[in-house]
C-alpha positions in Angstrom: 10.5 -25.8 48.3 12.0 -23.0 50.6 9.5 -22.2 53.6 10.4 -19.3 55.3 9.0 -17.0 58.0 9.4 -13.7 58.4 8.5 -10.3 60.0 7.0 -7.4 59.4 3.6 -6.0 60.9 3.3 -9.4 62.0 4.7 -12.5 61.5 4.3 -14.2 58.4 5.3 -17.6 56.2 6.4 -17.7 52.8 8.1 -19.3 49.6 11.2 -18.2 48.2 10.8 -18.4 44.6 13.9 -16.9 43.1 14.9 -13.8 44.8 11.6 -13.1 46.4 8.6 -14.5 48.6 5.3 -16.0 48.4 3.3 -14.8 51.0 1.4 -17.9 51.6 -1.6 -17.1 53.4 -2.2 -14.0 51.2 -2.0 -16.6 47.9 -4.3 -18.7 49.2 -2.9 -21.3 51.7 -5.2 -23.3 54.3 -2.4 -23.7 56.2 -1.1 -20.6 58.6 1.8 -21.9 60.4 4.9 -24.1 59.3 3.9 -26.4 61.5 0.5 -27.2 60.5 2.2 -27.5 57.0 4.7 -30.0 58.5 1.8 -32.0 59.8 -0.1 -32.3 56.9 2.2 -33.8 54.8 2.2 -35.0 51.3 -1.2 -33.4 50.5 -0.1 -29.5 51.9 2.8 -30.1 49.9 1.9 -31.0 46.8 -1.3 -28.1 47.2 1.7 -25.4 48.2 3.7 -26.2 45.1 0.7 -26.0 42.7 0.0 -22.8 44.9 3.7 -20.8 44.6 3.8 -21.9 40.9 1.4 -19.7 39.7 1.5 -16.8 42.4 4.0 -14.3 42.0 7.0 -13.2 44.4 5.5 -10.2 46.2 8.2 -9.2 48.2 12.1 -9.3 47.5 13.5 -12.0 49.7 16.4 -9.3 50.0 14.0 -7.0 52.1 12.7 -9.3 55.1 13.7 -10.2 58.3 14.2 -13.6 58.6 12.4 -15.4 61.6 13.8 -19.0 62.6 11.8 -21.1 60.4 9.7 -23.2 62.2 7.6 -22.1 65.2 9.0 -23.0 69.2 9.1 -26.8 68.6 8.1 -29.1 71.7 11.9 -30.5 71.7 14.9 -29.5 70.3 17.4 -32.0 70.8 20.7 -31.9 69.8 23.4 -35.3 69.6 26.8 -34.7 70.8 30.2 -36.7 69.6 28.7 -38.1 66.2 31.6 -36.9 63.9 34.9 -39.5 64.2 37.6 -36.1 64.4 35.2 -34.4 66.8 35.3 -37.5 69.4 39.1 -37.5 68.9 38.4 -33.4 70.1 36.7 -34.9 73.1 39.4 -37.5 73.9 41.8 -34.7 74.3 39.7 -32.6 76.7 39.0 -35.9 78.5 35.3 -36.4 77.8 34.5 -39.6 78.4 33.5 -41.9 75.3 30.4 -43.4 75.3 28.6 -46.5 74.3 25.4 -45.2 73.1 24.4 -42.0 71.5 24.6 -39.3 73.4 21.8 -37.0 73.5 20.5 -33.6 75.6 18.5 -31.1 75.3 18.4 -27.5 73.9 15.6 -25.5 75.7 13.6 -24.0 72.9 13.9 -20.7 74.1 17.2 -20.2 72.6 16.1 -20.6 69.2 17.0 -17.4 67.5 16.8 -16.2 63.5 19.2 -17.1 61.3 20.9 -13.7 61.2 20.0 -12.3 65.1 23.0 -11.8 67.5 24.2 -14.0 69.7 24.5 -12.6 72.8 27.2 -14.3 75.0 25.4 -14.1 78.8 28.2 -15.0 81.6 30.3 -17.5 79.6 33.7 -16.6 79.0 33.8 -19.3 76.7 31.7 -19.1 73.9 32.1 -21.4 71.1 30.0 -22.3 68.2 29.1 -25.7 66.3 27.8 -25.8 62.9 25.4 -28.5 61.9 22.3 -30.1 59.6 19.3 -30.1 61.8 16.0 -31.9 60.9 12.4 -31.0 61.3 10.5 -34.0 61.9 6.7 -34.3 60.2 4.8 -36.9 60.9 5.1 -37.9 64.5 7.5 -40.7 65.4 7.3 -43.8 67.5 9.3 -46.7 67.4 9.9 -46.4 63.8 12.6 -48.2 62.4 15.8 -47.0 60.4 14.4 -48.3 56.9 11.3 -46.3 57.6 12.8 -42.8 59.2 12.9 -40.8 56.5 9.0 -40.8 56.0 9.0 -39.0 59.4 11.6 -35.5 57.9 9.4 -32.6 57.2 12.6 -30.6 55.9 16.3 -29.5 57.1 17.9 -26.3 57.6 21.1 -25.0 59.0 21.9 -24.8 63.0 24.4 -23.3 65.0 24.7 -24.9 68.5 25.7 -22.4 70.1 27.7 -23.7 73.4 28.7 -22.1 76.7 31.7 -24.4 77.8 32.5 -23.5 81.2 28.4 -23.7 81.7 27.9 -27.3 79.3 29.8 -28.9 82.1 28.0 -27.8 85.1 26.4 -31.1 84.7 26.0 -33.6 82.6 23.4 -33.5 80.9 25.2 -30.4 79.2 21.3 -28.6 78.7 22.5 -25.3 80.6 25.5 -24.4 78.6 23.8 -25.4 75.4 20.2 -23.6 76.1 21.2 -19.5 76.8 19.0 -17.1 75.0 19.7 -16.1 71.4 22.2 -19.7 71.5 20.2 -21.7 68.7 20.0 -19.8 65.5 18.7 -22.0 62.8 17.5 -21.5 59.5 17.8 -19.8 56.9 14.7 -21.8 55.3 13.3 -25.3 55.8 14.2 -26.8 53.0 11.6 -29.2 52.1 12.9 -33.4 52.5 11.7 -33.9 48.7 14.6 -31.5 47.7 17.6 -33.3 49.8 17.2 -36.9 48.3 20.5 -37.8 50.7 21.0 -35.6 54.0 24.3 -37.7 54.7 26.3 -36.4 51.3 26.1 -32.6 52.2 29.0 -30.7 52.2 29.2 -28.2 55.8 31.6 -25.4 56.7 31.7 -22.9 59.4 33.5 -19.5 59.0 34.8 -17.2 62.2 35.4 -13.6 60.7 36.1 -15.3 57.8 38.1 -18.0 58.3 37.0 -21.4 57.8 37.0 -23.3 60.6 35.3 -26.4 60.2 34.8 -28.2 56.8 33.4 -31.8 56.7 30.9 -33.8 54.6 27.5 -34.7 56.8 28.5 -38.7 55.3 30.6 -38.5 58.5 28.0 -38.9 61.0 28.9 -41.9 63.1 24.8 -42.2 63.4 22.9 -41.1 60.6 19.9 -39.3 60.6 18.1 -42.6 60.4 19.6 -44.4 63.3 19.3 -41.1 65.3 15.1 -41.3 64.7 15.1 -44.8 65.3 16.8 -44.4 68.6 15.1 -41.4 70.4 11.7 -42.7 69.2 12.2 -46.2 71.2 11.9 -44.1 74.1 9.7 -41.0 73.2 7.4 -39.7 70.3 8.9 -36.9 67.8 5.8 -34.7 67.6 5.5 -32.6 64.7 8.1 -29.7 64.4 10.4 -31.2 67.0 14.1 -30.2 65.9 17.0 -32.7 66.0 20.7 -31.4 65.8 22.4 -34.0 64.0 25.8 -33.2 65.2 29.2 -31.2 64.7 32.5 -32.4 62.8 35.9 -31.3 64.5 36.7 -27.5 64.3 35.4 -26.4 67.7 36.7 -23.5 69.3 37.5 -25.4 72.3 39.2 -27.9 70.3 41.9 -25.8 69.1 45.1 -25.3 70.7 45.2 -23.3 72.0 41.2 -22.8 72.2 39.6 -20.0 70.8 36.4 -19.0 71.8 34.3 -16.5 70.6 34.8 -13.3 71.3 32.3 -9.5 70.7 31.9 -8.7 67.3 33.1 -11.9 66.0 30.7 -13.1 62.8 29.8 -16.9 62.5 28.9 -18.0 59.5 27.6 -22.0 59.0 26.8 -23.0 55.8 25.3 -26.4 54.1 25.4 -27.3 50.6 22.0 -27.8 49.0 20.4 -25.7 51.9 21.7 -22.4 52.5 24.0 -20.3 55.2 23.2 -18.4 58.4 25.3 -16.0 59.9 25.6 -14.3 63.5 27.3 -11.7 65.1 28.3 -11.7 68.6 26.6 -8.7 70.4 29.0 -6.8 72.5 26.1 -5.9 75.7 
């Protein structure tokens, strides 16, 4: 399944079935919020399938504004050098290799829809990173890599959006990685049951066009798995907490020379088996 949500007199959640929508609540949903449905599990599942399968689309899927697809998450947190090429990116810029994953955060206000602008702030180097982000379900705690999976409520598609000369203001990278409008995700949550292998998914990103990165997301140096297992030895994953499950090489800062993103320049990340968002770099 395809949750969405989307705008109009207010904001709304929905099924894509075929080229239109399900208005959920209006067909009869107990649950009003993507994240109540993330929490519920199995049962609001199984009860929203049986639900979409006999409404009918209302709306044209063509004809909404697409909101990011899960409400503000508690955490959004994003891994960084998890793609083999990409670390040989960083070797080259001089970031230091590490010997554990490395993790920061995104502040959840950046989180944008997955077709609003990105607007570039201060940074005179903006650069994008395409990536398979997860939305976790049930909450996590020191849950093992065999058991992971039972913890993904869905994936979409993310751009991590990065201001370069800010990432390195410190370490942690958090401030050139949170500006406003610098996390669009989406374009739906595509439910777990409906990706049977997150680490065989094709992933491209396209600037104006071009293709710019191309990788499979097999190349993850953690998988999705190990990545859960880690962070929730420390901390719980609540309910509709994001996780960014890294970029392959392609970056704009990795090119030589770099080439960062400039007004008016279209990003386009796409995800085999999930979908494509695209953003245009606002010019104010």
């Amino acid at each position: 399944m395809r949750l969405i949500r989307f705008q109009d007199d207010k904001t709304r959640i929905g099924a894509v079935k075929g080229t239109g929508v399900v208005d959920l609540v209006a067909a009869g949903s107990r649950w009003t919020t993507i994240r109540d449905i993330a929490g519920a599990g199995r049962e609001a599942l199984a009860e929203l399938h049986a639900l979409v399968e006999k409404a009918d689309a209302t709306r044209a899927l063509a004809d909404l504004r697409l909101l990011a697809p899960i409400e503000r998450p508690g955490k959004y947190l994003a891994i960084g050098m998890n793609y083999a090429a990409h670390v040989q990116e960083a070797d080259k810029l001089g970031v230091a290799r590490a010997k554990h994953q490395i993790w920061f955060n995104k502040q959840t206000s950046c989180i944008s829809g997955p077709y609003d602008e990105i607007n570039p702030g201060v940074t005179e180097k903006l650069d994008y990173e395409a990536e398979l982000a997860a939305i976790i379900g049930a909450a996590a705690k020191g849950v093992s890599e065999a058991d992971a999976s039972m913890h993904v409520f869905g994936y979409c598609v993310a751009n991590d959006v990065s201001a370069r000369d800010w990432q390195f203001h410190t370490s942690t990278f958090t401030m050139g990685k949170s500006f406003d409008t610098h996390g669009p995700i989406g374009p739906w949550i595509v439910t777990a049951d409906e990706i049977p292998d997150p680490h065989s998914l094709g992933l491209r990103c396209y600037v104006n066009g071009a293709l710019r990165q191309q990788s499979n997301t097999g190349g993850m140096i953690n998988n999705l798995w190990a990545q859960i297992a880690y962070l929730s030895t420390a901390f719980t994953l609540e309910t509709g907490d994001l996780i960014a499950t890294g970029t392959p090489e392609g970056v704009g800062i990795g090119m030589e020379p770099p080439m960062f993103l400039q007004p008016g320049d279209v990003i386009r990340c796409e995800i085999d088996g999930i979908g494509a968002i695209e953003n245009k770099v606002s010019r104010t």
